[in-house]
C-alpha positions as CSV (number, residue, x, y, z in Angstrom):
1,X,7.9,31.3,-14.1
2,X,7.7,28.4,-16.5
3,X,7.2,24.7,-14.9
4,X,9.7,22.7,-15.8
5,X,8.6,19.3,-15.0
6,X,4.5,19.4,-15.2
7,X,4.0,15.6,-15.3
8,X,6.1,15.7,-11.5
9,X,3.4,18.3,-10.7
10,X,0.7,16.3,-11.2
11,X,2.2,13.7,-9.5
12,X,2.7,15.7,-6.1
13,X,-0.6,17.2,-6.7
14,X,-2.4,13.5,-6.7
15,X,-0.3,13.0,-3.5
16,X,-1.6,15.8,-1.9
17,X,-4.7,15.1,-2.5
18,X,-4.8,11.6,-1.3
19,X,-3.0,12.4,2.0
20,X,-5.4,15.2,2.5
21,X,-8.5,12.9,1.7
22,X,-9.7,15.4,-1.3
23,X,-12.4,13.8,-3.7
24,X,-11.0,15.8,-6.4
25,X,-7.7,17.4,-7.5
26,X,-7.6,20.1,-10.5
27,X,-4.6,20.7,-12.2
28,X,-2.9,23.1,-15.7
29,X,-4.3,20.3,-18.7
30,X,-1.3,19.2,-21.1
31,X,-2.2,16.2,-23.8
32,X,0.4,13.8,-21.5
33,X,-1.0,14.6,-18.7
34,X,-4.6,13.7,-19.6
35,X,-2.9,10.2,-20.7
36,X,-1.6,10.1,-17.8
37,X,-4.9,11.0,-15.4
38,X,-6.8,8.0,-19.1
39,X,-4.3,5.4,-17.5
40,X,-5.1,5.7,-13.9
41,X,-8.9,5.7,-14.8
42,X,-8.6,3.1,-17.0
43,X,-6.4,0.7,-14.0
44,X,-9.0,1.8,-11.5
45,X,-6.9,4.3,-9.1
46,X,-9.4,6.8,-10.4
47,X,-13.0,7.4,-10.7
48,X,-13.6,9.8,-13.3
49,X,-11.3,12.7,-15.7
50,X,-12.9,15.8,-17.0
51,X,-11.2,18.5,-19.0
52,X,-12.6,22.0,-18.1
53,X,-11.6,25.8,-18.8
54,X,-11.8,28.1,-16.5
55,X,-10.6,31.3,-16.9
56,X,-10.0,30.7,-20.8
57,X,-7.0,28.0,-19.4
58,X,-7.7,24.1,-19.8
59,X,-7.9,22.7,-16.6
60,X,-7.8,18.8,-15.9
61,X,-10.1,17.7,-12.7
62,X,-9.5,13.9,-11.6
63,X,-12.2,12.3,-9.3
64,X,-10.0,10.5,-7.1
65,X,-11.6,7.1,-5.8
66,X,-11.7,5.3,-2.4
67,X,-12.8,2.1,-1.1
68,X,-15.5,2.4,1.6
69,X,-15.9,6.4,1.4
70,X,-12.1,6.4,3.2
71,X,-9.4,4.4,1.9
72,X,-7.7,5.6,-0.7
73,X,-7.3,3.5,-3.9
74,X,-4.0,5.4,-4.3
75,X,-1.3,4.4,-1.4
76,X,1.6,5.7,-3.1
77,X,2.7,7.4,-6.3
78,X,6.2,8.3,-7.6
79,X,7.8,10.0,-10.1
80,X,10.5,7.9,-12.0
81,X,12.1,9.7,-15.2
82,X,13.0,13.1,-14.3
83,X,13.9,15.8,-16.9
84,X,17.4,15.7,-15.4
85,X,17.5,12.0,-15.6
86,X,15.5,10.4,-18.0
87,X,14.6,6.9,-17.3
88,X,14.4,4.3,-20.8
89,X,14.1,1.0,-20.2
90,X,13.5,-2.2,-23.2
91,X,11.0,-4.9,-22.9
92,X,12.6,-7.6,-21.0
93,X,13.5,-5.0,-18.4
94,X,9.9,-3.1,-17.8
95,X,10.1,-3.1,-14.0
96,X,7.0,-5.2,-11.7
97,X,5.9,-2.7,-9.1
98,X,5.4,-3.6,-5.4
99,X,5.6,-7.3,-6.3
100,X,2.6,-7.1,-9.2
101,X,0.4,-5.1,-6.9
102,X,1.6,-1.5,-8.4
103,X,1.5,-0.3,-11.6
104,X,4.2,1.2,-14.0
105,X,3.5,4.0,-16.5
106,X,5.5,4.3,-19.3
107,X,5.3,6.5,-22.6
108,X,6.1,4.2,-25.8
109,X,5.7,4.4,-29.3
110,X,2.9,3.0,-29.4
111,X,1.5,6.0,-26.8
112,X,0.9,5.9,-23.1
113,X,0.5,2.8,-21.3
114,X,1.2,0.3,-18.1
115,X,3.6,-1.7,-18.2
116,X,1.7,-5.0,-18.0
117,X,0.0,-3.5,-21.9
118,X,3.9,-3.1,-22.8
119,X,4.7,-6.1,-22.5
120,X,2.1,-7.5,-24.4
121,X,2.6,-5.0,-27.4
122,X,6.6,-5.9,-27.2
123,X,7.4,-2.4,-26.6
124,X,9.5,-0.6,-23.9
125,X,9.6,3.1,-23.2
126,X,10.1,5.4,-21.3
127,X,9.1,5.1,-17.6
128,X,6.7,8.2,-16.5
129,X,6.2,6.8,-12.9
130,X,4.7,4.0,-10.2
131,X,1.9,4.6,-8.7
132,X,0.2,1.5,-6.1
């Protein structure tokens, strides 16, 4: 059966993960997704990204990172544009997660990005998901 939301699936599978205190979490690879798993590394809620194949399939494995060997850098993560409701928002309305201490996702023109980068580049999008 086809999957019809895969970025919502790597979302609940990153959740999993960090609930079940998991140092890695392998998931189908997609080009949005590895932007996706590039952002989180790149904001620090990840330690590492490495695209594999195994059984002739691309497979995407995120090192997921804690502080202290035991809490998690990643406290929460939600999905915010659904494919039955997409979510678009314009520059002066790119949303501040948990007060400044969260992160939003969005995809743009411009490619993937947080939205602190959106902001700077003048650009809004559409908005992937939260994670804090």
């Amino acid at each position: 059966m086809a999957m019809t939301d895969p970025l919502g699936d790597m979302v609940t599978r990153i959740r999993n993960a960090v609930r079940r205190g998991h140092a890695t979490v392998q998931m189908p690879a997609s080009t949005l997704k590895a932007e996706v798993a590039r952002v989180l590394c790149q904001e620090g809620f990840l330690q590492g990204v490495e695209r594999l194949e195994e059984g002739g399939h691309p497979v995407l494995r995120l090192r997921l990172r804690y502080q202290d060997g035991e809490t998690p850098m990643i406290t929460g993560i939600r999905r915010v544009s659904r494919p039955g409701k997409r979510v678009y928002v314009r520059r002066p309305h790119i949303p501040h997660v948990r007060g400044g201490m969260g992160v939003a996702i969005l995809t743009t023109p411009h490619g993937i990005m947080t939205g602190t980068e959106s902001r700077v580049q003048k650009v809004g999008g559409e908005v992937l998901c939260y994670i804090w």
